[in-house]
C-alpha positions, 0 to 999 in steps of 0.5 A: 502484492500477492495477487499479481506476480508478473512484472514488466521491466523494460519501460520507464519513460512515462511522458511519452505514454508509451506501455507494455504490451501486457497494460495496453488497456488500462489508463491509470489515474491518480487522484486525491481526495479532501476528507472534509469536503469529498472532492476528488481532484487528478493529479496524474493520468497515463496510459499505463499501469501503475500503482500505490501511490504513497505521499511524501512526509513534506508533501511536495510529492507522490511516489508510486510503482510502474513496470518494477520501478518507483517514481516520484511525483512532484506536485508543483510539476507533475512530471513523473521522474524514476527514483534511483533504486539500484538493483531493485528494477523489480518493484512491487505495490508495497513500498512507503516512507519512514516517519522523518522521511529520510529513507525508503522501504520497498518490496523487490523480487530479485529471484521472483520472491518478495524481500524488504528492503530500505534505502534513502528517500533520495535513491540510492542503493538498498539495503536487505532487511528480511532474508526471508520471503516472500515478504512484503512491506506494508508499515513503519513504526512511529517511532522509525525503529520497526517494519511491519509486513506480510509474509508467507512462512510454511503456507501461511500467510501472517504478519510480522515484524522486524528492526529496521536494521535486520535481525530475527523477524516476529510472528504477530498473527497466527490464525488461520487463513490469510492475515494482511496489510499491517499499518501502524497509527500513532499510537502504535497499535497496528491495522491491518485485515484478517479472513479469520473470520470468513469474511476479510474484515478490519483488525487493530492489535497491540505492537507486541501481537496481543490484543487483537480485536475486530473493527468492522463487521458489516457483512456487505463488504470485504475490507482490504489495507487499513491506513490511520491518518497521521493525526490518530484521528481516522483509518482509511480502507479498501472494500470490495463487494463481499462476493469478490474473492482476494483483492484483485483488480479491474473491480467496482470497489469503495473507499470508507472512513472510520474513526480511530476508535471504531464505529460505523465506516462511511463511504467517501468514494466509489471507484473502478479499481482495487489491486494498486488502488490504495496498498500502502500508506497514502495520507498527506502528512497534515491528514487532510487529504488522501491518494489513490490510483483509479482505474479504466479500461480503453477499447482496442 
């Protein structure tokens, strides 16, 4: 989350529809959409701020961020319930599962830089993975071995790699200007979104860094958070009007769809969002669905 820094941290009852006073005006609303037919569906509404929903590698749930703490939402009940996370209470937008499901990577911001950290699914206590910061997570290997996440090391923004277990991160990206929102396809390549051009559009490289190629080109849009579905088959992203700089909130923003292989995107939802609206990974894991948060203002 580089855009918003501030966090509210006293509040974790969702029921009671109860906010901060800093999101008293905004309803949140989680949704999900079937690719194949458009239809959206609502899953979740609060008046409260939250974020980021990722799915659940069983796809019983959702989990998202509200107020520094991560919930879980079971979609037989949809009651959210707050996800046991230790001393991680200052939660960003960027957190998401591993491939089998049994752990967690987050992004808290313990002395007010990001770090990585991961921890079992079910909740428990967290474990460091990147001394440096700020650092925040967006991608898991497929093979469970390796983070990808965007940090800023020296004023620059880049993406990186680390193992999971720690050690020396990886520089994948060096060019100028910001480089963001790493997410790995099945085949290891990895997605994510570059201004080097001088408009924020879709890239694809190698795992290693190397052969780093543009995916969309369209001057209309500035596209945001590339996510590949499960069944190598699609990426999903974020595109705001090209005149919007950064990827901020309260804005009129798109979902689009392209294949894997590239093309020509196609718009499948219009929305009032961006910021929290589809950060990380958000596919079911059969690739049939996606989750997103929308967003509106309420009158005093």
């Amino acid at each position: 989350m580089r855009w918003v820094t501030a966090f509210c941290t006293g509040l974790t009852v969702l029921g009671s529809a109860a906010m901060p006073a800093a999101q008293a005006g905004v309803e949140s609303t989680l949704e999900t959409l079937t690719i194949a037919t458009g239809a959206r569906e609502t899953v979740y509404s609060a008046r409260a701020h939250f974020e980021a929903p990722n799915w659940s590698r069983d796809g019983s749930s959702l989990l998202f961020n509200q107020d520094g703490r991560l919930y879980v939402l079971p979609l037989d009940t949809r009651q959210p319930r707050v996800l046991d996370t230790g001393e991680a209470t200052r939660c960003n937008n960027d957190h998401g599962y591993s491939p089998d499901g049994r752990w967690l990577a987050l992004s808290h911001a313990p002395d007010g830089r990001s770090l990585i950290y991961v921890l079992p699914a079910t909740g428990g206590a967290p474990r460091l993975v990147t001394e440096k910061g700020p650092s925040y997570w967006h991608g898991w290997s497929p093979d469970g071995g390796t983070l990808a996440y965007c940090a800023e090391r020296n004023g620059e923004y880049d993406v990186y790699t680390i193992p999971v277990e720690g050690g020396a991160e990886r520089r994948l990206t060096t060019a100028p200007g910001l480089d963001d929102g790493p997410d790995y396809a099945p085949d290891g390549s990895i997605w994510f979104n570059s201004e080097r051009t001088g408009l924020m559009k879709i890239w694809r490289m190698a795992p290693d860094g190397s052969s780093q190629r543009q995916m969309t080109y369209d001057d209309q849009w500035a596209d945001w958070f590339p996510h590949p579905s499960p069944d190598g088959r699609w990426v999903v992203f974020l595109s705001y009007d090209r005149s919007v700089e950064g990827h901020p909130p309260n804005k009129d923003v798109v979902l689009r769809l392209m294949s894997l292989e590239g093309g020509e995107p196609r718009v499948i939802a219009r929305l009032f969002g961006g910021q929290g609206t589809i950060n990380v990974p958000s596919w079911s894991p059969d690739s049939q669905r996606i989750a997103f948060v929308s967003y509106r203002k309420l009158s005093p």
